[in-house]
N, C-alpha and C positions, 0 to 999 in steps of 0.2 A: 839955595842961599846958605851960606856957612852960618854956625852958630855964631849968636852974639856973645858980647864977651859977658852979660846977665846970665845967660842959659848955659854959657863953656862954665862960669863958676857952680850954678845951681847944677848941673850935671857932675862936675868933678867932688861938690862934697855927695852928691845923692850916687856914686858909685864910692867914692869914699866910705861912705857908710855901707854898704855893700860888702864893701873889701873884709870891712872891719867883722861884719858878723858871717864873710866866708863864703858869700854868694858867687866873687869872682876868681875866689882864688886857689890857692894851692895846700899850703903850710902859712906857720903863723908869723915867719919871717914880715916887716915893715916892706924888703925890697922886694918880694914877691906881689904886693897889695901895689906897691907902686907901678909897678911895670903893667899891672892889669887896669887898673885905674887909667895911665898913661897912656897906655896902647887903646884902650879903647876911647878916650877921650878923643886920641888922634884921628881912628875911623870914623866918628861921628863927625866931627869938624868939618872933615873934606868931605863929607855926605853935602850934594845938594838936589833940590826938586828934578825929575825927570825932565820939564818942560823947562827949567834952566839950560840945560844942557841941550834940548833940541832945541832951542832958540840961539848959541851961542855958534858962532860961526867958527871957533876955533872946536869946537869937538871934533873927532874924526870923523869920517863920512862912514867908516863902517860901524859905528859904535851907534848912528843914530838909531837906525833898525832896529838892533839889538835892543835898546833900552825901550821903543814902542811895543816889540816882540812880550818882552818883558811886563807890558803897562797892562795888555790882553792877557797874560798868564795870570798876574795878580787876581785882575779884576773876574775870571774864570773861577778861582781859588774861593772868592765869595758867592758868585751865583748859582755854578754846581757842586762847589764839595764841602759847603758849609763849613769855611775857614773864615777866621776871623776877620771881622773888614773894619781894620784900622791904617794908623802910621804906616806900621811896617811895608818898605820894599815899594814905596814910592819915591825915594830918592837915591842915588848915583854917588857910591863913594869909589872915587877911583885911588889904589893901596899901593900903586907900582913895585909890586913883592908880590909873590907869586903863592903867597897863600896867606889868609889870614888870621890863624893862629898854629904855632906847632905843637902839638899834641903828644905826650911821652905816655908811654903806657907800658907794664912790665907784669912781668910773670917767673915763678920759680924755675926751675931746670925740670921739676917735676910734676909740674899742675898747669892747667891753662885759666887756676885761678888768676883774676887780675887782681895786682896791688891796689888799694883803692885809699882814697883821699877823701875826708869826710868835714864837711864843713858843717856850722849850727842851721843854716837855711837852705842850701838844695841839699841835704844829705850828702850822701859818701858814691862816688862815684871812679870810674875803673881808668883814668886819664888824668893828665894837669896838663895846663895847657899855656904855651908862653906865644909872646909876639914876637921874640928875636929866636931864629932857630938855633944863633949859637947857644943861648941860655937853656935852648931845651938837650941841645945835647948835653950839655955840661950836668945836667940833672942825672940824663939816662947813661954818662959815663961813671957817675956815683954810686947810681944803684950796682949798676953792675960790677963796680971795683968793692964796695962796703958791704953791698947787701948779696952778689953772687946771684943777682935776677938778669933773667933774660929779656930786653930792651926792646921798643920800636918807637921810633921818633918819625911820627910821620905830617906831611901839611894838611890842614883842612881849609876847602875855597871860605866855608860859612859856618858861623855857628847862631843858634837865638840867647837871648836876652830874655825870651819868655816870657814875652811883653810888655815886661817893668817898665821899660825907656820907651814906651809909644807915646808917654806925654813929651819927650825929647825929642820927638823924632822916629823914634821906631829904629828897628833893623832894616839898615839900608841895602841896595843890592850893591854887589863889589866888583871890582876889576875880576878879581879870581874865577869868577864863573860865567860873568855876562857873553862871552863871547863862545860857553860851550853850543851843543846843536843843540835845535828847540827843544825834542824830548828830551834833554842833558838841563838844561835850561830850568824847564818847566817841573822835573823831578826835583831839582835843590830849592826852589821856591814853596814848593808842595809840603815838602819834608822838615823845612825850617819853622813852617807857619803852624806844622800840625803840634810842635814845640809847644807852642802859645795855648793850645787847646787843652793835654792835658800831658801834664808833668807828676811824676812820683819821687819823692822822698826815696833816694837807697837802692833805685830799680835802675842804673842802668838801661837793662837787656829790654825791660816793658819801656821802655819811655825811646829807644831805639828803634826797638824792632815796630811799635805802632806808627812811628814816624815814617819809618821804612812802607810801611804796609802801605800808610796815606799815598806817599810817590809814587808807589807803584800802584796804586789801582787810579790814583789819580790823574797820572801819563795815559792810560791807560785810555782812557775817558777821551782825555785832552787829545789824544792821538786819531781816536776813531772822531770825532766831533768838529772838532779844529784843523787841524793840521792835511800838509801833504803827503799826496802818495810818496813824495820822494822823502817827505820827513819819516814817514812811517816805517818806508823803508831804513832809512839809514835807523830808526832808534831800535829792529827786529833786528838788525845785523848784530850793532854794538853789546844791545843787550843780552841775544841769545849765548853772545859768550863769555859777559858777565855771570848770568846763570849759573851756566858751565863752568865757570871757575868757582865760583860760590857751593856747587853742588861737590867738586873736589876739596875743597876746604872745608865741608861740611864733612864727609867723609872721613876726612882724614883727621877733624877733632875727634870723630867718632872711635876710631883705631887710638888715636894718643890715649884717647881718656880710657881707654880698653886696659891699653901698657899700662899707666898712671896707676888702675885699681889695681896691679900687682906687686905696687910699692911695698907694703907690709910682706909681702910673700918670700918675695926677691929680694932681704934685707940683707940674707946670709952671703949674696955673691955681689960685691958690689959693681960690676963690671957688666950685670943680666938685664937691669932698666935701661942704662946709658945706651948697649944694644940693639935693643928693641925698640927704640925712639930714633935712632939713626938705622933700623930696618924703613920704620913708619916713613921720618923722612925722605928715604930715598923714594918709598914707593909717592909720595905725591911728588916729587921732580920726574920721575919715567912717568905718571900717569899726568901730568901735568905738560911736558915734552910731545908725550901721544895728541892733548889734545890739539896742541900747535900743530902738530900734523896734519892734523884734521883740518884746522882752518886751510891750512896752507893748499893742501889740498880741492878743498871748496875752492879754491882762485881769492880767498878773503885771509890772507896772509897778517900776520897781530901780534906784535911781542909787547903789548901794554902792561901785561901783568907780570914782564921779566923780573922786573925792580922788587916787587914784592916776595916772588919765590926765594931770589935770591938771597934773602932777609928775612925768608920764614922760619918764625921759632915761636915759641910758648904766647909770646905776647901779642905778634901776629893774627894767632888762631881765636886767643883772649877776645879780642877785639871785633877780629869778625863773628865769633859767638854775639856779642851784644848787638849786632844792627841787625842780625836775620835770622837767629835761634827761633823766635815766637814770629817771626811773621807769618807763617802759615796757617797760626792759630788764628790771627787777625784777618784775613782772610777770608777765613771760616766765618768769621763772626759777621765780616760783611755779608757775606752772603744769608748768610742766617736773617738778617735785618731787612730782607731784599734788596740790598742794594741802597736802600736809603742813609743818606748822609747827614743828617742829623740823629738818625737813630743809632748811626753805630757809632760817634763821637758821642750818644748818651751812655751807649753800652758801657764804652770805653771808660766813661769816667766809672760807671757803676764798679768795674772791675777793679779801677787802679784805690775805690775804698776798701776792697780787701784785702787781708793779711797779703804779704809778698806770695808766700809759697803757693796761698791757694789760686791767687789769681792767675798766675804762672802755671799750676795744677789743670785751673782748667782751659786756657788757651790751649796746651799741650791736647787736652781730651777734643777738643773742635778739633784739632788739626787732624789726629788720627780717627774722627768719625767721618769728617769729611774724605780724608783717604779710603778709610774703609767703602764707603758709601760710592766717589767712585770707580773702585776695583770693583764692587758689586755690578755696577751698571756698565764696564767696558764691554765691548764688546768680545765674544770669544773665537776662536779661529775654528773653520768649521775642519771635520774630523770624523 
């Protein structure tokens, strides 16, 4: 059922209000607040109940599935991973735009620090995010004519509201992702909800990467419990070489930020950074090329991640540091907790009340004991 026009108002001053003290938006531009105010008022509107839509005989006949697919993920989200069980993601907002918000994100020529935008109520965070993609480019062709930052404007299917508008409605599900495969599915549902559970002030990387962690151990679950051999198959395909690229992307922040700390060194030849950053890049396009080979190879042929090499530079890397930097550390923690999902959205919160650094400090420390621990126990080749 679309809002009334009671709740479309109570909704547009209660984002309004939002706007105002910085919760949706960007900068302190009036037309920035409008367009976030706007654009989300619009998503919420066309949101209606699930059982609307499978009872409407104009919906499409592939879309019914999808949204019961859907109804089973939700309701999984509360019985085993101790997600919150509200509003959210019981109603069908279909967006006919192929993503739902675009996302600008930048970085210097010589850091993979991100720019970061800092509002009075979620803090300062490493993106802004617009509803029209022309708007978002027009932002990230600024920075990079005035400011001399390296750009990436890219789409996201979903973002949380972080449960503020569950008395509205909630965060609905959207055109943009309902139709991915179930594990693809069931990971953005996973990852939007664990939003809602524990958010920090300033952190980015922790409030990413814990979400990150949630979907992936989450699918996880869902896949061995739920789902088909053939779902299970296609989400080990897909995702083995998400990984894979993740794992070169991680690398190869790892070699930038190498370069980066000889900024001070290399002051005297200005020609010795530039270099060595276009050495870095080339090495993740050939090792990057390799691993296309590989698939292709395998008979599982993928140029998914074309778009984004093509496009990789400083902000790129930015960004992928904040979704999967600490998830290893979260990880750790799950298993630390045995597996239990209340305990470790307690742990979580207990972490996100310490200072940034240390929390961050000790995720870091899980991840490398858990590595240590086990290279201790692999097995050795005999000799």
């Amino acid at each position: 059922m679309a809002l009334t026009h009671r709740t479309s108002r109570r909704l547009a001053l209660f984002l309004a209000a939002l706007a105002a003290l910085g919760v949706l938006g960007g900068c302190t531009p009036v037309a920035y607040y409008a367009q976030s105010v706007q654009g989300h008022i619009a998503l919420m509107t066309a949101a209606r109940p699930i059982d609307d839509w499978l009872a409407d005989p104009a919906t499409p006949a592939d879309l019914k599935p999808r949204l019961e697919l859907a109804r089973r993920i939700r309701a999984f989200a509360v019985s085993d991973l101790a997600l919150p069980d509200n509003a959210s993601y019981h109603r069908y907002s279909d967006l006919k735009r192929r993503a739902a918000v675009w996302n600008v994100a930048a970085a210097p020529p010589d850091s993979l620090t991100l720019r970061r935008w800092c509002f009075p109520v979620v803090g300062c965070v490493g993106y802004r995010g617009y509803y029209d993609e022309a708007d978002a480019k027009a932002l990230a062709a600024q920075l990079e004519k005035d400011e001399g930052l390296e750009v990436r404007v890219y789409g996201v299917p979903a973002y949380s509201t972080l449960g503020w508008l569950n008395w509205a409605g909630g965060d609905p599900l959207l055109s943009t992702f309902i139709r991915y495969p179930e594990g693809e599915l069931a990971r953005m549902v996973f990852h939007e909800l664990a939003h809602q559970v524990v958010y920090v002030r300033d952190d980015t990387m922790f409030n990413e990467s814990y979400a990150t962690a949630v979907e992936r151990l989450g699918v996880r679950h869902w896949l061995a419990t739920q789902a088909s051999e053939q779902a299970r198959r296609d989400y080990a395909a897909f995702d083995g070489r998400r990984r894979a690229f993740r794992q070169l992307s991680r690398d190869t922040r790892d070699e930038l930020n190498r370069v980066y700390a000889q900024k001070t060194a290399l002051a005297h030849d200005p020609q010795a950074l530039p270099a060595l950053k276009s050495e870095a890049m080339a090495h993740f396009r050939q090792r990057y090329a390799a691993l296309k080979a590989e698939w292709a190879a395998a008979g599982t042929p993928f140029d998914g991640f074309d778009p984004w090499v093509a496009q990789a530079n400083n902000a790129f890397f930015g960004i992928q540091a904040a979704y999967d930097e600490l998830v290893p550390g979260f990880e750790a923690l799950f298993a630390q907790v045995g597996g239990d999902w209340p305990r470790f959205h307690a742990a979580v919160r207990d972490l996100a009340r310490q200072p940034k650094a240390e929390r961050q400090a000790q995720l870091r420390t899980l991840a490398d004991t858990a590595t240590a621990r086990d290279d201790a126990v692999a097995p050795r080749p005999a000799g």
